[in-house]
C-alpha positions in Angstrom: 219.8 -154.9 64.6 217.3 -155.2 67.3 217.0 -150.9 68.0 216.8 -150.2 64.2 213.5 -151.8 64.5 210.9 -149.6 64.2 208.8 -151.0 66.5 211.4 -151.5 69.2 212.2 -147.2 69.2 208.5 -146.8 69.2 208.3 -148.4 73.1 211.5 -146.4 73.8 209.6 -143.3 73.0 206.4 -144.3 74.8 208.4 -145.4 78.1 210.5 -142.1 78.3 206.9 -140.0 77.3 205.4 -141.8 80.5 209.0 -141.3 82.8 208.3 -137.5 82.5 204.8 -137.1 82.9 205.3 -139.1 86.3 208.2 -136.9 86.9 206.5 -133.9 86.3 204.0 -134.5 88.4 205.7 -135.0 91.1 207.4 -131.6 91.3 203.5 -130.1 90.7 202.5 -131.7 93.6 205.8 -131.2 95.4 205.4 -127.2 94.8 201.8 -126.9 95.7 202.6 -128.7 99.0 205.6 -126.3 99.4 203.2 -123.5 99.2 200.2 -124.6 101.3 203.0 -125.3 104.5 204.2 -121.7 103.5 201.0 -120.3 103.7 200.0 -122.2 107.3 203.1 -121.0 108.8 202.6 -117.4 107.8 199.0 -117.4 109.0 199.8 -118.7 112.4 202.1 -116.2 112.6 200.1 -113.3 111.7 197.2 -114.8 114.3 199.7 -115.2 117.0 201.2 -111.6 116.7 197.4 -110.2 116.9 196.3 -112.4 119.7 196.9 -109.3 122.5 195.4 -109.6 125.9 193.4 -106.9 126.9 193.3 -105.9 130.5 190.0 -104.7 132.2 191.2 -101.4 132.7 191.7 -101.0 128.7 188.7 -103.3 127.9 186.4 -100.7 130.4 187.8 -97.7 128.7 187.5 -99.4 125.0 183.6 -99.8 126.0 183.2 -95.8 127.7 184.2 -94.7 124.7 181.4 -96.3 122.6 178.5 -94.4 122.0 175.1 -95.6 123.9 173.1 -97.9 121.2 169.3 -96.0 121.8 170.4 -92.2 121.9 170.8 -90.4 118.4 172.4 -87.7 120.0 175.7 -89.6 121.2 175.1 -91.8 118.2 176.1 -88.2 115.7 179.2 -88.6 117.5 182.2 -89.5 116.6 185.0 -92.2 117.0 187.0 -90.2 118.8 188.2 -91.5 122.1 186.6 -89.6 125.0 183.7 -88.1 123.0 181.3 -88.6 125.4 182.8 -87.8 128.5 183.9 -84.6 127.0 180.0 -84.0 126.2 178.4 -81.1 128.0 175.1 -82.4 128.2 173.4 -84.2 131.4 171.5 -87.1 129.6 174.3 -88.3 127.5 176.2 -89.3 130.7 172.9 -90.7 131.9 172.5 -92.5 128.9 175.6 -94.4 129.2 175.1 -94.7 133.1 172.3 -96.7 131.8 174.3 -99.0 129.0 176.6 -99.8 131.6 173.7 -100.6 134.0 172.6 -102.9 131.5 176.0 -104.8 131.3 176.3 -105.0 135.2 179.1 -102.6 135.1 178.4 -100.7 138.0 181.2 -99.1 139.2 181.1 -97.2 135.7 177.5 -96.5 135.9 177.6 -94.9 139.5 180.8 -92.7 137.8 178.4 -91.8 134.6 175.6 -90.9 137.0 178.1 -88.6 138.9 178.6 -86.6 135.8 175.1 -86.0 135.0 174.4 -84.8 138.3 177.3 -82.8 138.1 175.7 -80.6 135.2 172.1 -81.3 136.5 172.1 -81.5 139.8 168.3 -82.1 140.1 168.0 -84.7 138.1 165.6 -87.2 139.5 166.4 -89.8 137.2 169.9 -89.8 137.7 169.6 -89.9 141.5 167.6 -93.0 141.4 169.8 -94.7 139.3 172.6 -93.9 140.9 170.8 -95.5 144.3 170.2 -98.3 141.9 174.1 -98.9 141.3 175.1 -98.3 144.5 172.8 -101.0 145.5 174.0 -103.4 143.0 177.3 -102.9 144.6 175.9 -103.6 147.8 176.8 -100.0 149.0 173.5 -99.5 151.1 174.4 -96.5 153.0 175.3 -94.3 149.4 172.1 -96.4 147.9 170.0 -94.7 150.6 171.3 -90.9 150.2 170.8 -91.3 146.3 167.1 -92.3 146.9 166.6 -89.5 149.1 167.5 -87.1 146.8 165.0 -88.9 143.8 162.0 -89.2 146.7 161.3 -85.5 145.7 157.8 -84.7 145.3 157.3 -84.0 141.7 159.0 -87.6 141.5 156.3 -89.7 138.9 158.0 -92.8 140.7 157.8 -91.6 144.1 156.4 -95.0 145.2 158.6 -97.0 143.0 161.7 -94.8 145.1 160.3 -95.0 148.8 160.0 -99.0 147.6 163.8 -98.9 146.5 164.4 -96.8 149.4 163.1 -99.2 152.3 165.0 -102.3 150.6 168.1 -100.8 151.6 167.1 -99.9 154.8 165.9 -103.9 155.0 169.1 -104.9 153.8 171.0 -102.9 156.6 168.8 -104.4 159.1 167.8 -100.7 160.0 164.1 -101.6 161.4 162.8 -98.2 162.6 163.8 -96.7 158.8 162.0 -99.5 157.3 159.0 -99.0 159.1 158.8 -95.4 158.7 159.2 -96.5 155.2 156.7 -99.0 155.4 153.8 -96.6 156.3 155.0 -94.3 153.7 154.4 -97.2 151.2 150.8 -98.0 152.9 149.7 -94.4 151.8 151.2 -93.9 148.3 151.0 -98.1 147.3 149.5 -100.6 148.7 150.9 -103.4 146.5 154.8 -102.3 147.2 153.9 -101.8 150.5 152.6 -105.4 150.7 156.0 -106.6 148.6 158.2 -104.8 151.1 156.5 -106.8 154.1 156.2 -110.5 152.2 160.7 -109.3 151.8 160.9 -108.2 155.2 159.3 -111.7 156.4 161.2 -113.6 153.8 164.6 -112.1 155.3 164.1 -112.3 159.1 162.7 -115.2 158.9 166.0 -116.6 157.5 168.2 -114.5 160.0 170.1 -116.6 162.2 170.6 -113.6 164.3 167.1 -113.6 164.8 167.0 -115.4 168.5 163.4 -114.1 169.9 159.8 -113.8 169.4 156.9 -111.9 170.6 153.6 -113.5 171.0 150.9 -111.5 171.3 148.7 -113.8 171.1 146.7 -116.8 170.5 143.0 -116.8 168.9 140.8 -119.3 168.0 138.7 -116.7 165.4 141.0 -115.7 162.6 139.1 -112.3 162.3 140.3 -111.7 165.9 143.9 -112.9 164.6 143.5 -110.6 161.8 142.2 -107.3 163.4 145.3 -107.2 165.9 147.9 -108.4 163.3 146.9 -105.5 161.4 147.0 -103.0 164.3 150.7 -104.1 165.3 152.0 -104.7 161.0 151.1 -100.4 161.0 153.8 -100.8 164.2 155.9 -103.2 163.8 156.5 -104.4 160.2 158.2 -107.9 161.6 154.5 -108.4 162.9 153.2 -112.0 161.2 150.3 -114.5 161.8 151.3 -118.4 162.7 148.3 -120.4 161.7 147.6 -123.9 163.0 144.4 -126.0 163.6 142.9 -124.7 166.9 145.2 -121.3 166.8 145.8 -118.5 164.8 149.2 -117.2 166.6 150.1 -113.3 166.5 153.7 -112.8 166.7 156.6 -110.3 165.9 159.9 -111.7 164.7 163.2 -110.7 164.1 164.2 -109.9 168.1 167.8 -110.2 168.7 168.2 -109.6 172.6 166.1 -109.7 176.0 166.2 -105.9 176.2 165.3 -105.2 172.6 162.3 -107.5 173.1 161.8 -106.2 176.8 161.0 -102.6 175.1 158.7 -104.3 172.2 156.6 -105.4 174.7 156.4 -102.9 177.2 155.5 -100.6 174.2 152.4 -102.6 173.2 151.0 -103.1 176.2 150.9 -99.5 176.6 149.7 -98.9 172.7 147.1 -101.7 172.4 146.5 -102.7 175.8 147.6 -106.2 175.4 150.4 -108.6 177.3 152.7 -109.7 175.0 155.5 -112.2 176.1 158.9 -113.2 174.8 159.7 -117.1 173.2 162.8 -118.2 171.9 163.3 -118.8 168.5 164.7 -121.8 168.5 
């Protein structure tokens, strides 16, 4: 018969051999897909059960309780949480005033400064940087009393203060303070005290509120422009020079009201001698 054939059984044995390898290859592939879907779902999983929301209050205190990166001595600390504001010592709260300063955090900052000055009251340093918080806050007033107590004499930065100093008083509009600051600055710097007057034009000169000028006067000479600019600038810090082809125009900006210019000018006629009038602004 046909199956006794030899050669007949031979394909039967080939054709089955090849059935099975197909067949078990299927299931290999079948099982490793099987495993790779296993694997993805348990991943997501695990990403989505440590995927937690911080809040700001838990990110700020996750960051004060990080030592400061530049000072060895909080850096011998450990990983405990609170270690440094449980520190006893003045400059490690200053230090990490200062890394929060960096990162803009200055709500922090002003709070690590507090501490150091609570140990060391007298600590220049800390006083001017807590005026340098407070100013970055836009607290002015609390900007101003923290300078005052780094202006101290043996101050190294004295200027650098007075200069930090008068820039509040410029950004509360407080014009006698500023002044007195002003001449301060024209004894200890003459470079700040220049930068505090090119600021003090730069602002009034963009204040709305602004509604009057004095003019002192027009001169033809520039020297003569010059020499009674600089008498009134030692005065009046709002004092600036208008130049234009034929004049060299000597005026003081940043009047508000009638009366307030009203006084201005009474008060250089009687200082300098000269009749200043009033112009609107506008």
């Amino acid at each position: 018969m046909i199956r006794d054939n030899p050669l007949f059984c031979g394909e039967i044995f080939k054709r089955i051999d090849r059935e099975g390898r197909k067949a078990m290859q299927k299931y290999v592939l079948s099982s490793i897909l099987i495993l790779l879907i296993t694997l993805l779902i348990f991943s997501f999983a695990s990403a989505k059960k440590d995927s937690r929301v911080i809040s700001p209050q838990v990110a700020a205190l996750v960051v004060a309780t990080k030592p400061a990166p530049d000072n060895p001595e909080i850096n011998k600390q450990t990983n405990e949480p609170d270690t440094i504001i449980k520190q006893d010592n003045a400059s490690d709260h200053f230090d990490l005033g200062v890394s929060y300063s960096d990162k803009g955090m200055y709500i922090e900052a002003v709070e690590a400064y507090k501490q150091a000055l609570k140990m060391k009251p007298d600590y220049t340093e800390a006083h001017y940087n807590l005026g340098l918080s407070y100013y970055g806050l836009g607290m002015y007033k609390e900007a101003i009393d923290a300078y005052k107590q780094a202006a101290q004499e043996d101050n190294p930065d004295i200027a650098e203060t007075h200069y930090k100093l008068a820039l509040s008083y410029l950004m509360l509009e407080d014009k006698d303070s500023l002044t007195e600051e002003y001449k301060i600055l024209r004894n200890l710097d003459s470079q700040k005290a220049d930068n505090l007057y090119e600021a003090a034009i730069e602002k009034v000169s963009s204040d709305a509120d602004s509604k009057y000028i004095i003019q002192v006067g027009a001169y033809k000479i520039p020297d003569n422009a010059n020499k009674i600019f600089e008498k009134l600038k030692a005065e009046y810090i709002y004092a600036y020079v208008e130049r234009e082809t034929n004049f060299n125009k000597v005026r003081i900006l940043g009047i508000k009201t009638k009366e307030e210019g009203a006084l201005i000018i009474k008060e250089i006629n009687n200082t300098f001698g000269l009749k200043p009038f009033l112009l609107s602004a506008h």
